[in-house]
MARGUZA-247214 format. One line per 2 residues: number of its first residue (from 1); their letters; for each residue x, y, z of N, C-alpha, C. Coordinates in nm, 3 decimals. Each point is the difference from the previous one (the first is absolute). Layout:
<atoms>
NUM> A> X Y Z X Y Z X Y Z | ...
</atoms>
This chain:
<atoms>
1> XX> 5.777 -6.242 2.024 -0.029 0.038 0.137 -0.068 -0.114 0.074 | -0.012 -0.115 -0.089 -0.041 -0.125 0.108 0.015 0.009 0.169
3> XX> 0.063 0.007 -0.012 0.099 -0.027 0.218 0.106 0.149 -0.041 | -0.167 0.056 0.087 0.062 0.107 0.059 0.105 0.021 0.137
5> XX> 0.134 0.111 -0.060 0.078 -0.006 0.104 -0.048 0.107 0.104 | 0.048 0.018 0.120 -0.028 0.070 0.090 -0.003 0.162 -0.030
7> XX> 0.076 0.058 -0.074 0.003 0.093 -0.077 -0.123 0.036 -0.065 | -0.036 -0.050 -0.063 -0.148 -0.015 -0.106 -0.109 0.027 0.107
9> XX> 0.042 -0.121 0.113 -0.149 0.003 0.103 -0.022 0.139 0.051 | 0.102 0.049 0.035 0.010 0.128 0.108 0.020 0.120 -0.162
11> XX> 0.005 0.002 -0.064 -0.038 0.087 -0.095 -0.180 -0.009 -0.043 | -0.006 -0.128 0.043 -0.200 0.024 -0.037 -0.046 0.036 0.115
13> XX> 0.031 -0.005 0.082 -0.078 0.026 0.101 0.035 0.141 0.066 | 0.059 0.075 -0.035 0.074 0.146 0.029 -0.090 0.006 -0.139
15> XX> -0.049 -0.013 -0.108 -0.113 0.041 -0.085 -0.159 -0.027 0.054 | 0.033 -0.111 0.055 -0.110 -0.001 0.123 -0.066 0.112 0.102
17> XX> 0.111 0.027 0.058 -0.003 0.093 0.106 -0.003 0.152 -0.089 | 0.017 0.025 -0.085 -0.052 0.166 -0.095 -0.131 -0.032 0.040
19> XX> -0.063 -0.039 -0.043 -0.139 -0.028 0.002 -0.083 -0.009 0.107 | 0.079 -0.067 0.162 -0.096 -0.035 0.101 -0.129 0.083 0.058
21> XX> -0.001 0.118 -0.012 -0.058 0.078 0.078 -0.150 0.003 -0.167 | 0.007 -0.021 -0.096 -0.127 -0.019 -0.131 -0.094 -0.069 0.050
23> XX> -0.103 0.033 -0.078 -0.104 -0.112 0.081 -0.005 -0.120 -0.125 | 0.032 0.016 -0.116 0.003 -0.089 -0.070 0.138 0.029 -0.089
25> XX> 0.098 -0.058 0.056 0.126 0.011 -0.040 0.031 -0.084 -0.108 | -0.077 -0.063 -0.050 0.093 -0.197 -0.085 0.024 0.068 -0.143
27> XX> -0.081 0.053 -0.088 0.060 0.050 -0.079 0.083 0.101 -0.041 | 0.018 0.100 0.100 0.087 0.057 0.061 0.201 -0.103 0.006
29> XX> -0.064 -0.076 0.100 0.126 -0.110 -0.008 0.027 -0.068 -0.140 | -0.088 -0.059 -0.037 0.067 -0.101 -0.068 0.023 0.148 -0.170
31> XX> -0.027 0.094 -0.004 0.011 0.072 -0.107 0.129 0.025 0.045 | 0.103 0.028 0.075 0.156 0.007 0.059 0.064 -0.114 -0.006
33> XX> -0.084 -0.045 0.065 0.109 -0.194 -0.050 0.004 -0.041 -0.120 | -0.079 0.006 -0.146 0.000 0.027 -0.106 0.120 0.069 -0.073
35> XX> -0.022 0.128 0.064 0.099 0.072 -0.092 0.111 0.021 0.082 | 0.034 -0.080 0.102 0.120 -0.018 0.042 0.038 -0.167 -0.041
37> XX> -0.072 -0.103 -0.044 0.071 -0.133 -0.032 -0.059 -0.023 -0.142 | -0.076 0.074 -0.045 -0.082 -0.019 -0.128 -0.131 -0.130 0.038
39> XX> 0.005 -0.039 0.081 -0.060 -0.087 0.025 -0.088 -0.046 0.103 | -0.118 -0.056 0.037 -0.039 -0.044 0.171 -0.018 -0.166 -0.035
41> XX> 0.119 -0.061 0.049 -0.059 -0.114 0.051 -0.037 -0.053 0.084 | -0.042 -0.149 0.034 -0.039 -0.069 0.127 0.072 0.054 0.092
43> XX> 0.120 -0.064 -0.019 0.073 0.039 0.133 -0.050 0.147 0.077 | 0.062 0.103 -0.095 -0.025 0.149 0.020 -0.113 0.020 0.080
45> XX> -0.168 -0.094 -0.077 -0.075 0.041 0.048 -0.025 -0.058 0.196 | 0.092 -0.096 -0.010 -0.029 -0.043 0.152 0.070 0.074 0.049
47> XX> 0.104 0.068 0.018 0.050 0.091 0.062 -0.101 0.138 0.058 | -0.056 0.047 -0.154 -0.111 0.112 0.039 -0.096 -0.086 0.106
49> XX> -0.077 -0.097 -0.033 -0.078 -0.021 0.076 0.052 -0.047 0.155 | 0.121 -0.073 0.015 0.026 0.020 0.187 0.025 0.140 0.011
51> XX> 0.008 0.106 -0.061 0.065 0.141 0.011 -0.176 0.108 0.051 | -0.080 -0.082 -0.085 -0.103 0.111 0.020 -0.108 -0.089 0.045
53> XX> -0.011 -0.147 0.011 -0.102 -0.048 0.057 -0.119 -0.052 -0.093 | 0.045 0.088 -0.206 -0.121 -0.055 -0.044 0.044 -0.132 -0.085
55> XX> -0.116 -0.086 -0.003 0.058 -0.152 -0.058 0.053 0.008 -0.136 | 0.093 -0.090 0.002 0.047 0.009 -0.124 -0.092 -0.007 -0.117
57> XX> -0.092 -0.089 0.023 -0.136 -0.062 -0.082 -0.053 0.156 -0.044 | -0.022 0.131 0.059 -0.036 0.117 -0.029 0.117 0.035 -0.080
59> XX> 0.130 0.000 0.087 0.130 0.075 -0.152 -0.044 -0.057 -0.097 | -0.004 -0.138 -0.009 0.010 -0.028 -0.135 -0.088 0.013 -0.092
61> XX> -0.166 -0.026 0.051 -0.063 0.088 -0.115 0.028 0.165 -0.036 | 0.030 0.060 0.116 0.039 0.097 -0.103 0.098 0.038 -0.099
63> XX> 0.132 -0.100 0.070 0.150 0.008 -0.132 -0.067 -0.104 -0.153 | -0.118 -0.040 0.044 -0.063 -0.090 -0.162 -0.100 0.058 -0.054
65> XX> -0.057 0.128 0.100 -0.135 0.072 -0.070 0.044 0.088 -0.076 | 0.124 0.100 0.043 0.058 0.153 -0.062 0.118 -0.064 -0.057
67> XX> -0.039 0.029 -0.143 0.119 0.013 -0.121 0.115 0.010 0.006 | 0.004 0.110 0.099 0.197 0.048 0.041 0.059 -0.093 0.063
69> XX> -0.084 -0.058 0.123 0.075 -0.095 0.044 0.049 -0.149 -0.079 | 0.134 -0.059 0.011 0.010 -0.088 -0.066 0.036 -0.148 0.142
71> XX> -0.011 -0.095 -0.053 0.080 -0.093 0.132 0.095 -0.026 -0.105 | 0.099 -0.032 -0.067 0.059 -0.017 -0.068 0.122 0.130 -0.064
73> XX> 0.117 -0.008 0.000 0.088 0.118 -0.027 -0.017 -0.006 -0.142 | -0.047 0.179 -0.039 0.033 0.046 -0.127 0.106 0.004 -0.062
75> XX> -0.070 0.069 -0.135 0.173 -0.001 -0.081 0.023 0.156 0.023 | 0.148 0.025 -0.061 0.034 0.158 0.007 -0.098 0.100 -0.069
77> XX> -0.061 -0.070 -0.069 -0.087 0.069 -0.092 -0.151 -0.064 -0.021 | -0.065 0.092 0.122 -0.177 -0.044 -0.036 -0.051 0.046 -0.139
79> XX> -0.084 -0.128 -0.095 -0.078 0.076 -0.146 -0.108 -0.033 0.083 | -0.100 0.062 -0.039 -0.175 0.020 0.051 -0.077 0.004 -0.124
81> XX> -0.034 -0.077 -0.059 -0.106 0.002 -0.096 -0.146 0.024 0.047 | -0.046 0.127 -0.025 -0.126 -0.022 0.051 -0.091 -0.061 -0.144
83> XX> -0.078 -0.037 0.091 -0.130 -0.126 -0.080 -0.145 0.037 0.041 | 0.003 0.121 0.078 -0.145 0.073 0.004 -0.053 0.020 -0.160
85> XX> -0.153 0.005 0.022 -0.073 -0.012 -0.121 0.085 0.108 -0.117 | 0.000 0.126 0.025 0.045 0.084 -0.063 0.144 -0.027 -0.115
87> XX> 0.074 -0.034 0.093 0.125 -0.064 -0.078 -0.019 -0.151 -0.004 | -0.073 -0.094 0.013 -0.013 -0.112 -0.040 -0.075 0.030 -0.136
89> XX> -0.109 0.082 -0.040 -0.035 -0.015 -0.148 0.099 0.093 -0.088 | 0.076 0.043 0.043 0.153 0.084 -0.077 0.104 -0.113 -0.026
91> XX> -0.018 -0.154 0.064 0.112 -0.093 -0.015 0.057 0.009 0.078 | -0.050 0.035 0.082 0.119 -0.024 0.182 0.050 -0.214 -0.028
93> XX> -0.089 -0.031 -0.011 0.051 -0.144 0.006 0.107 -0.036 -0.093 | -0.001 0.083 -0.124 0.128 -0.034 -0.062 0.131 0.043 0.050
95> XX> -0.040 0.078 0.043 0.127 0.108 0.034 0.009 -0.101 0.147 | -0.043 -0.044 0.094 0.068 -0.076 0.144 0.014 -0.079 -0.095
97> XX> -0.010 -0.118 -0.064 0.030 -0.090 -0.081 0.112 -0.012 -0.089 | 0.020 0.111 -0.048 0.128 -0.012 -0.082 0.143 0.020 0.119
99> XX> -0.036 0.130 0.101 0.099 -0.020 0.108 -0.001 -0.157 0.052 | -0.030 -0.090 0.030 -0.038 -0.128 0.079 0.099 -0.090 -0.134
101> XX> -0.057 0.051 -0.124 0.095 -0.090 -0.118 0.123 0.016 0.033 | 0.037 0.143 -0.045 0.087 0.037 0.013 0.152 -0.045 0.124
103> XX> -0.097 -0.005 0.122 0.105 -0.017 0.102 0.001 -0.097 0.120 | -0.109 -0.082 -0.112 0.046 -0.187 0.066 -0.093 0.078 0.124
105> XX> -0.119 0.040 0.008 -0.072 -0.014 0.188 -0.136 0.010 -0.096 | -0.067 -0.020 0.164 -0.192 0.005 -0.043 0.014 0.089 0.100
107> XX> -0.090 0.096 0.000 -0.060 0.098 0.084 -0.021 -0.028 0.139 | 0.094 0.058 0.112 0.052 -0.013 0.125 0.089 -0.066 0.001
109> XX> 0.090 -0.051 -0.061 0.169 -0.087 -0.012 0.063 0.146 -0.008 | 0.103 -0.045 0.019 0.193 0.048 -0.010 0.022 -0.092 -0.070
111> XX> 0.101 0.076 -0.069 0.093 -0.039 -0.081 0.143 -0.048 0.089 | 0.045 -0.161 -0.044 0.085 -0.045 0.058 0.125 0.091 0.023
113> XX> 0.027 0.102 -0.069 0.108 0.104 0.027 -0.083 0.128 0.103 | -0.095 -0.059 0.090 -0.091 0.140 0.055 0.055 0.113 -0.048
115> XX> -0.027 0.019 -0.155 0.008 0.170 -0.076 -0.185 0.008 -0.005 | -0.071 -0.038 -0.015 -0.113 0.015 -0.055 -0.114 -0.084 0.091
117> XX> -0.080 0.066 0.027 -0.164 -0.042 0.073 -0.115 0.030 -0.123 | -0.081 -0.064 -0.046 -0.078 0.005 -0.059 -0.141 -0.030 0.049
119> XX> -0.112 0.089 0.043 -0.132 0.058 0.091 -0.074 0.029 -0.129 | -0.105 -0.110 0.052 -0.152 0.039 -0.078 -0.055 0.105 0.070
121> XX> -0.037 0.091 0.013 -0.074 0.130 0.046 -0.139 0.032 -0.004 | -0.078 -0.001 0.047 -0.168 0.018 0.014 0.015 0.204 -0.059
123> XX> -0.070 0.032 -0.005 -0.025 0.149 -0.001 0.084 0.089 0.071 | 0.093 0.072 -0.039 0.139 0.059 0.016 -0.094 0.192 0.004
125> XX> -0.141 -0.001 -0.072 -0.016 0.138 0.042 0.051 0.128 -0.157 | 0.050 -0.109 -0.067 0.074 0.046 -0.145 -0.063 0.009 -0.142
127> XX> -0.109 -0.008 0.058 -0.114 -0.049 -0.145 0.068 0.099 -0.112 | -0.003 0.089 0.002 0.013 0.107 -0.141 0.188 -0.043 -0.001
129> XX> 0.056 -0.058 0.042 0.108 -0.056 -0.079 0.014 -0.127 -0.014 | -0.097 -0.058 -0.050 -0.020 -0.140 -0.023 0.078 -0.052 -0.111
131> XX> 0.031 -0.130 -0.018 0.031 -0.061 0.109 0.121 0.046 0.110 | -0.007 -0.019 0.147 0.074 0.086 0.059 0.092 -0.101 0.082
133> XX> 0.145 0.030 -0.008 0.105 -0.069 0.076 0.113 0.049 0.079 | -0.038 -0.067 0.108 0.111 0.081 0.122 0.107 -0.063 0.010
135> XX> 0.117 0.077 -0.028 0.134 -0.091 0.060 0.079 0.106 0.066 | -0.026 -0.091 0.105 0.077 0.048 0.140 -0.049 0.123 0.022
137> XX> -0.152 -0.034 0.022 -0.102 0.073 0.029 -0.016 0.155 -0.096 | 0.055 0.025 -0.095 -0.009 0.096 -0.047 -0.131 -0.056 -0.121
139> XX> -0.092 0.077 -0.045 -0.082 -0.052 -0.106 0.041 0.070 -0.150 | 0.037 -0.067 -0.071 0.030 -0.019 -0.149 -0.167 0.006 -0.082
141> XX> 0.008 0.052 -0.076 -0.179 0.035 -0.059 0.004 -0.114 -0.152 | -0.100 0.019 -0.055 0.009 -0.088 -0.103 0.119 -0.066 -0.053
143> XX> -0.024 -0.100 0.076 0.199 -0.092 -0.033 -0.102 -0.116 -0.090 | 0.090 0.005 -0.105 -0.087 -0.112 -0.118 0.101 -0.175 0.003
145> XX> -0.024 -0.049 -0.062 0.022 -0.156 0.045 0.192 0.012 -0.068 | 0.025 0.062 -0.114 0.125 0.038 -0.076 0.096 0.104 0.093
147> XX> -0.056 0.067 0.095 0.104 0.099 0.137 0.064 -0.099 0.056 | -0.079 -0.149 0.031 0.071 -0.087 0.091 0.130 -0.002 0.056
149> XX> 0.032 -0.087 -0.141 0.190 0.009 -0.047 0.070 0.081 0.067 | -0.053 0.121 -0.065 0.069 0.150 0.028 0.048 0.033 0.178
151> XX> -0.157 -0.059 0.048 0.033 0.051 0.108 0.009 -0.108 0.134 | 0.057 -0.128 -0.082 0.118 -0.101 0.078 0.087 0.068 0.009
153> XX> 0.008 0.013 -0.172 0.203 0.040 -0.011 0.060 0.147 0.066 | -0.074 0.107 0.012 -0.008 0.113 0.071 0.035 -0.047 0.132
155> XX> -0.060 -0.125 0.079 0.035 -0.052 0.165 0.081 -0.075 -0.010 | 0.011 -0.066 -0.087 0.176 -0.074 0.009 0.114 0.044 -0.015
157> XX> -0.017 0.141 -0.155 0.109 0.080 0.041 0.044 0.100 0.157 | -0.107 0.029 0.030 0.060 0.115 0.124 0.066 -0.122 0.091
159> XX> -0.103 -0.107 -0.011 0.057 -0.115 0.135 0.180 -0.003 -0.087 | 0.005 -0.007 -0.113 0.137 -0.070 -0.016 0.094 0.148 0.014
161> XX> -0.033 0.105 0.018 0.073 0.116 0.007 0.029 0.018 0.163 | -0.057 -0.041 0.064 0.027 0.023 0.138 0.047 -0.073 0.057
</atoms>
């Protein structure tokens, strides 16, 4: 989405305009532009900001403060390792670690075939299923460092079935 076409522009900004009448609309916006491009980048974000007036310098700390937002396009398939205390002394670090072995990325890469995003996670809220892992936002409860494998090959098959 480098050079956005005119299409794109007038689709953010008709996401723009849902919002006008909020008194604090931006996460509002950019949570739609997200899950309509998977993504907010620069560009995107100058659009919001001639659209609503706030500086880009404000979008962008917030698309770098909140987790969901990414500037960069995901893969088809978000993993979320959380690494809050709880599941970090359960081996949360092995378990993001062996995914990261496993599929050629470090934590926030895609995978050159964008099948796979791999997210270090702060406190997910999951303590009593520690260590706890979300893919594609669903949370998976004690996933041990040996599920890994399993549950590549589980996302490569459906990807290769469809």
């Amino acid at each position: 989405m480098a050079v956005l076409n005119s299409t794109a522009v007038e689709q953010i900004e008709r996401i723009c305009d849902r919002y006008a009448e909020e008194k604090t609309p931006l996460i509002m916006i950019l949570s739609d532009i997200q899950r309509e491009y998977g993504y907010v980048p620069l560009e995107v974000q100058e659009v919001v900001s001639r659209k609503t007036g706030i500086s880009v310098a404000e979008i962008y700390g917030v698309v770098t403060f909140y987790s969901f937002f990414s500037l960069e396009p995901k893969g088809k398939h978000v993993i979320g390792c959380c690494l809050g205390t709880a599941c970090y002394v359960k081996d949360a670090q092995k378990v993001i670690d062996r995914f990261c072995e496993v599929l050629g990325v470090q934590p926030g890469e895609t995978t050159e075939d964008r099948m796979f995003t791999i997210d270090a996670l702060r406190c997910i809220g999951a303590c009593a299923a520690a260590p706890a892992v979300t893919r594609d936002g669903d949370v998976s409860a004690r996933v041990r460092v040996t599920d890994v494998p399993d549950i590549i090959a589980r996302y490569r098959a459906e990807g290769s079935a469809a």
